[in-house]
C-alpha positions in Angstrom: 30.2 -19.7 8.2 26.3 -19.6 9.4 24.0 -17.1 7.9 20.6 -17.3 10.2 17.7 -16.3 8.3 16.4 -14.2 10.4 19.4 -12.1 10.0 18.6 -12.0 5.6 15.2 -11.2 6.3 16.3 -8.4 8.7 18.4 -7.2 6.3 15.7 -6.9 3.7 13.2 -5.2 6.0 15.7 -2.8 6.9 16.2 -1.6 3.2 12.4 -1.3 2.4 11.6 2.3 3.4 7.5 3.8 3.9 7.1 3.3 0.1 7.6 -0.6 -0.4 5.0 -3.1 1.1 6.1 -6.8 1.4 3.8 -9.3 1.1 6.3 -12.5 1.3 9.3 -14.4 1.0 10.5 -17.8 -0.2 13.7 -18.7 1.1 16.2 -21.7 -1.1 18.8 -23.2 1.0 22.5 -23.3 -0.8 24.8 -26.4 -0.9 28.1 -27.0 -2.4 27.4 -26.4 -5.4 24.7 -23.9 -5.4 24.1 -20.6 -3.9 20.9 -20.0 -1.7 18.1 -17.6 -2.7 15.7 -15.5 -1.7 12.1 -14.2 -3.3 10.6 -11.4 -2.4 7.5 -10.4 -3.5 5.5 -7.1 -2.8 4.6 -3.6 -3.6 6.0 -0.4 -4.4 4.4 2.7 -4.4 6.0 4.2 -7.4 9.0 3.5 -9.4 11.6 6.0 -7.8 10.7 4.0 -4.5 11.2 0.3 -5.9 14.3 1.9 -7.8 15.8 3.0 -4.4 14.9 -0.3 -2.3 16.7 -2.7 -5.4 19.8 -0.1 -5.0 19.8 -0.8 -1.4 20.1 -4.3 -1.6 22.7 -4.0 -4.3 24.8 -2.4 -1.6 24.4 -5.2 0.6 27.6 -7.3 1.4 25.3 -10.7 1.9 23.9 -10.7 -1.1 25.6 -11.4 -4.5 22.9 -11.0 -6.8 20.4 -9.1 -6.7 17.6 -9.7 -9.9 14.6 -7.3 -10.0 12.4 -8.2 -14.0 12.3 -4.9 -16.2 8.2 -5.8 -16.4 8.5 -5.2 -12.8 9.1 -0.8 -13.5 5.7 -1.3 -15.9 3.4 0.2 -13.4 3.7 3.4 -12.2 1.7 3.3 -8.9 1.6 0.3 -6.8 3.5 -1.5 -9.0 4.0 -5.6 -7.7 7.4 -6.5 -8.0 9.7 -9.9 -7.4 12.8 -9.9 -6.3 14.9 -12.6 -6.5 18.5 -12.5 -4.3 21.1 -14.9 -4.3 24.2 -15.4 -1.8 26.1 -17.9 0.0 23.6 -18.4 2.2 
């Protein structure tokens, strides 16, 4: 099975909303034995709106983990966050 990653990325953008800027992503090829990753890295405009995008990809099938810091909720306005995802991918 052949994920393209233009299809993760997709399905990252898609989640984002207005609120949630990205400003890049590091991608981790899986083999075998370990599961592929993804980093994003950005910024929210408030919490609720980071809170909402991390749900989102939660709820996506691709992904198996999804891994958002606590520091990450620190700042109330434009808050930078990382986000790292992991899948079979």
């Amino acid at each position: 099975k052949y994920v393209y990653l233009e299809n993760l990325i997709s399905s990252v953008v898609e989640k984002k909303g207005g609120a949630i800027r990205l400003n890049g992503f590091k991608y981790g090829r899986g083999d075998g034995k370990a599961q592929g990753y993804i980093t994003i890295t950005g910024i929210a405009r408030d919490r609720e709106s980071l809170s909402a995008f991390l749900t989102a990809l939660k709820e996506e099938e691709k992904f198996v983990e999804v891994n958002l810091p606590v520091s990450n909720f620190a700042q109330d306005k434009n808050a930078p966050f990382t986000i790292d995802i992991r899948g079979a991918f």
